[in-house]
C-alpha positions as CSV (number, residue, x, y, z in Angstrom):
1,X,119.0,106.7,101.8
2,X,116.2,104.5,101.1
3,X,113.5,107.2,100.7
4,X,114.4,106.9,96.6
5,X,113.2,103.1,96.2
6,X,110.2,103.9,98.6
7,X,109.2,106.6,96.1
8,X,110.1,104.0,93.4
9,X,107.7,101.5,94.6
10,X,104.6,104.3,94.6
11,X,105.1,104.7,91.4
12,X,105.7,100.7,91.0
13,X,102.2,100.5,92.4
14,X,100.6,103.3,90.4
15,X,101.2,101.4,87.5
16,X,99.5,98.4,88.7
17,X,96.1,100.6,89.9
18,X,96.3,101.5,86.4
19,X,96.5,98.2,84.8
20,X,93.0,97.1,87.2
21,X,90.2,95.5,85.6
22,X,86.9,95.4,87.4
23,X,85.8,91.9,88.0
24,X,83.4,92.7,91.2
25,X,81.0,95.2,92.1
26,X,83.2,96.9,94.7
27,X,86.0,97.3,92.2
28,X,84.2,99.3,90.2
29,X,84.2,102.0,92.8
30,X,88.3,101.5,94.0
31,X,89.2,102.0,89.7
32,X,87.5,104.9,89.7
33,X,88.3,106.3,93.2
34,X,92.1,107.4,92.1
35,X,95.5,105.8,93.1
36,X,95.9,108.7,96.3
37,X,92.7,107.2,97.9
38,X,93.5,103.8,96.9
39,X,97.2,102.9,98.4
40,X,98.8,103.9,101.4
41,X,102.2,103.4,103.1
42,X,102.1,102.1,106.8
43,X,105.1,101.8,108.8
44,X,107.5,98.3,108.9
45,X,105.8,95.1,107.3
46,X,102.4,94.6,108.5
47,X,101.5,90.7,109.5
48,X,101.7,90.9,112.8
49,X,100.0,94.5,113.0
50,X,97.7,94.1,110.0
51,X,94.7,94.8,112.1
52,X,96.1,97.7,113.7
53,X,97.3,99.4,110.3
54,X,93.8,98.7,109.2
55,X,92.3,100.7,111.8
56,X,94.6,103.4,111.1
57,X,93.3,103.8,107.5
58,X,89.8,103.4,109.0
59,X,90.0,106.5,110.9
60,X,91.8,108.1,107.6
61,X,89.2,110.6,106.2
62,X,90.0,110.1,102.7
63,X,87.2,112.2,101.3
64,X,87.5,114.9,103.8
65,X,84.3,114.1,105.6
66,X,84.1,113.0,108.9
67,X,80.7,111.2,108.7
68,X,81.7,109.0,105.6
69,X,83.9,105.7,106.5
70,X,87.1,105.2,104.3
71,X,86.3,103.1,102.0
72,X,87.0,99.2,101.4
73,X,89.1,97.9,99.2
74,X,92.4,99.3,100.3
75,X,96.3,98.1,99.7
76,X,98.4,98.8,102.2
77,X,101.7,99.1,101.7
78,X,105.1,98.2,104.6
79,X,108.5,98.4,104.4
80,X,110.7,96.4,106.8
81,X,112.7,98.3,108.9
82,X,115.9,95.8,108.6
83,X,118.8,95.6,106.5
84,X,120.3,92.7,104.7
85,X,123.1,93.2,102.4
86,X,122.2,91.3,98.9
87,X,123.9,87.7,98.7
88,X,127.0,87.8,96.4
89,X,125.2,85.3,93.5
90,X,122.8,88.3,92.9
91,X,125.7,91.4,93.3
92,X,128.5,93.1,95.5
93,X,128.2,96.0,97.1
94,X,131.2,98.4,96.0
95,X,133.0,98.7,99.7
96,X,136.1,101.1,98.1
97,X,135.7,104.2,96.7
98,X,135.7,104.5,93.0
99,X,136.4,107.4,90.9
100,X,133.5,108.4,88.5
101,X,131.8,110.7,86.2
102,X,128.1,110.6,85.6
103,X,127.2,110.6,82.0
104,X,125.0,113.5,82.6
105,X,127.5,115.7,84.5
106,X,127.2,119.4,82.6
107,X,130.8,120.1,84.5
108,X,132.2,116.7,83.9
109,X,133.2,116.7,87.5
110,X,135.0,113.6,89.5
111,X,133.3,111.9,92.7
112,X,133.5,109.3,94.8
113,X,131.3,106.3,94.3
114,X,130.1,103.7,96.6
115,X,127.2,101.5,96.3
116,X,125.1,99.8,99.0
117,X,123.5,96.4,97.8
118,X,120.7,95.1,100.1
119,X,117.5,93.2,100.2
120,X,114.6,95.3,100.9
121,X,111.6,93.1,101.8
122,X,108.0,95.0,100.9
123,X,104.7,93.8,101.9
124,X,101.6,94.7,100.2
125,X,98.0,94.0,102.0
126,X,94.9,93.7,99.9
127,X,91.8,94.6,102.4
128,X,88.2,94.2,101.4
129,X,84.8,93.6,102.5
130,X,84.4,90.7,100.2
131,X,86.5,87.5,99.3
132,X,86.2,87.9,95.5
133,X,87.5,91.3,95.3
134,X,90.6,90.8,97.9
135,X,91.5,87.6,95.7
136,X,91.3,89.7,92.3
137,X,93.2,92.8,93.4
138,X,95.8,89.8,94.9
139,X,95.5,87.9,91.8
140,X,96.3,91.1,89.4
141,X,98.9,91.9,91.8
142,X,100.9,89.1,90.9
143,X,100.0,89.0,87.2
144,X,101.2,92.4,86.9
145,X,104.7,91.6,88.4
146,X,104.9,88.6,86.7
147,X,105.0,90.8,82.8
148,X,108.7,91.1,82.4
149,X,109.1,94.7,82.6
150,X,107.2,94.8,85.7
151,X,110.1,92.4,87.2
152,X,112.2,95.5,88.1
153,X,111.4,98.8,90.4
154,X,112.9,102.1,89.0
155,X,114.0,104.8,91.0
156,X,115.4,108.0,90.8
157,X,118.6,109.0,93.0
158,X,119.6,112.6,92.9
159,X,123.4,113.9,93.8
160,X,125.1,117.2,92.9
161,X,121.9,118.4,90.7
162,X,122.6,115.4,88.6
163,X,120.2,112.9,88.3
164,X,120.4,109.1,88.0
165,X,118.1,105.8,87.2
166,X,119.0,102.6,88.9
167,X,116.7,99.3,89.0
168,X,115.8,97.1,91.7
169,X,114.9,93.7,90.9
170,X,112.2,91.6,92.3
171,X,113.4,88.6,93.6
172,X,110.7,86.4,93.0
173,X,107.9,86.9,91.1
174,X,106.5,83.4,92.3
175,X,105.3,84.3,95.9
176,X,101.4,83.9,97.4
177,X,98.7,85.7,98.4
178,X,98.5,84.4,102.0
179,X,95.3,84.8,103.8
180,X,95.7,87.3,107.1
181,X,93.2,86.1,110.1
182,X,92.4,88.9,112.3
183,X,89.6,89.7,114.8
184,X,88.0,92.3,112.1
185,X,84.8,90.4,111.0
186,X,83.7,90.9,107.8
187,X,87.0,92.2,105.8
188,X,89.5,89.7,103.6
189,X,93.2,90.7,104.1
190,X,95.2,88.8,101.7
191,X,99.7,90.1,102.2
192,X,102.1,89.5,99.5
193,X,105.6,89.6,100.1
194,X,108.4,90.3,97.9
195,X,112.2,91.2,98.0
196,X,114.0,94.0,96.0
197,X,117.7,93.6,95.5
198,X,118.2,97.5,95.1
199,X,121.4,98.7,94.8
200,X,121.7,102.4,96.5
201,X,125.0,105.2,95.4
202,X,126.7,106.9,98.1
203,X,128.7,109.9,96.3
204,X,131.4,111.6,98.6
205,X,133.2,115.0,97.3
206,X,136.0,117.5,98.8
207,X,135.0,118.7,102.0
208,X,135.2,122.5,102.8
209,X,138.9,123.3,102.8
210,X,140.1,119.9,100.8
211,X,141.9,120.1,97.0
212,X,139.2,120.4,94.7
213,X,138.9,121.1,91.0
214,X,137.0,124.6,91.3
215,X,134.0,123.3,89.3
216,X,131.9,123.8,92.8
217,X,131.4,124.9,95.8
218,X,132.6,122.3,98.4
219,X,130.0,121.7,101.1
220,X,127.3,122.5,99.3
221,X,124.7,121.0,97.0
222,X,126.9,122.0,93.9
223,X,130.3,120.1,95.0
C-alpha cells in the first residue's frame, strides 16, 4: 500500500541529485556517477544500523567489478517500518466508504473510496570519506526541501487502469543534519529525518457475484 510514496520519494530524491553543485573534489565524481549508483534504499530507518547498512552498500558492486570498492559518497535511504495515523490538525483519514468517480474514469464507473492518513518517517544518510563533502550533500539536502515546491512528495496510485496523483507533505522542512558516530574510521555519516503526512486511497468494487453496473469485470483488474 505504501510501495507508491516509496516510489514517490526516488523520484523526490532524483530531483535533488539533479539540482547538486560540486563544491569538493569527491563530488565531482558522485554528479557525474548517475542517480542509480548514487542512492539506495536500505530497509527500516538506519541510526541504529547505520554502520551495518553501510557495509551492505560496501559489498554492493556498483560497477560490476569485483576488484573495484563502491564508491564514497553514498545516500542511503530508510523507511520506518511503523504506522502512525496523521494527527487530526494536519487531516482525517476517511473511515466510511464514500461514493466516487475519478475524473479520469473513460467508463465513468462508481467505487468505493477510503483514504488512509499516516505519518511516514524517512531517513536519509549522507556517507563520505570526507567532512566537507558529507556536510554539502547534507546542506543541499535541506536547501532543496526547503524551495517551496520541493515541500511536498508526489506519487502515483494506480486502481482500475485509472491513474491518480496525490501529495505528501513534509512536515518540517526545519530538521538537522545530525552527526552518526560509528566504529568505521575514516567515513562522515550525517542522517536527516523527515515526516510525510501522505494520505493513501483504498478503492473497493462489487465482488464476483455482487450487483454491479456491467461496465467491468468484477474480480478483476477492470472492476
Amino acid at each position: 500500500m505504501l510501495e507508491p510514496v516509496k516510489v514517490g520519494i526516488g523520484e523526490y530524491l532524483s530531483g535533488f541529485y539533479a539540482s547538486l553543485v560540486s563544491t569538493t573534489k569527491p563530488m565531482d565524481e558522485y554528479i557525474q556517477r548517475g542517480v542509480a549508483r548514487s542512492i539506495a534504499w536500505a530497509p527500516s530507518r538506519m541510526v541504529d544500523s547505520a554502520e551495518e547498512m553501510l557495509a551492505a552498500w560496501q559489498r554492493n558492486d556498483t560497477d560490476s567489478a569485483p576488484t573495484r570498492p563502491p564508491k564514497l559518497p553514498v545516500i542511503l535511504v530508510g523507511m520506518d517500518q511503523s504506522y502512525t495515523p496523521t494527527a487530526r490538525e494536519y487531516g482525517a483519514q476517511i473511515a466510511n466508504s464514500e461514493k466516487v468517480i475519478m475524473p479520469n474514469d473513460p467508463k465513468q464507473r462508481l467505487f468505493g473510496l477510503r483514504t488512509v492518513f499516516g505519518d511516514i518517517r524517512v531517513q536519509m544518510v549522507v556517507a563520505a570519506a570526507d567532512e566537507p563533502t558529507a556536510r554539502s550533500i547534507a546542506a543541499q539536502l535541506m536547501l532543496y526541501m526547503e524551495a517551496v515546491p520541493n515541500r511536498r512528495v508526489g506519487y502515483t496510485t494506480s486502481f482500475a487502469g485509472v491513474s491518480q496523483y496525490w501529495v505528501a507533505m513534509i512536515e518540517s522542512t526545519d530538521v538537522p543534519a545530525a552527526a552518526i558516530h560509528t566504529g568505521v574510521k575514516n567515513i562522515v555519516m550525517l542522517a536527516v529525518d523527515i515526516t510525510l503526512k501522505a494520505q493513501i486511497p483504498i478503492y473497493d468494487a462489487p465482488k464476483v457475484g455482487e450487483p454491479n453496473d456491467g461496465k467491468g469485470v468484477p474480480g478483476t483488474d477492470d472492476p
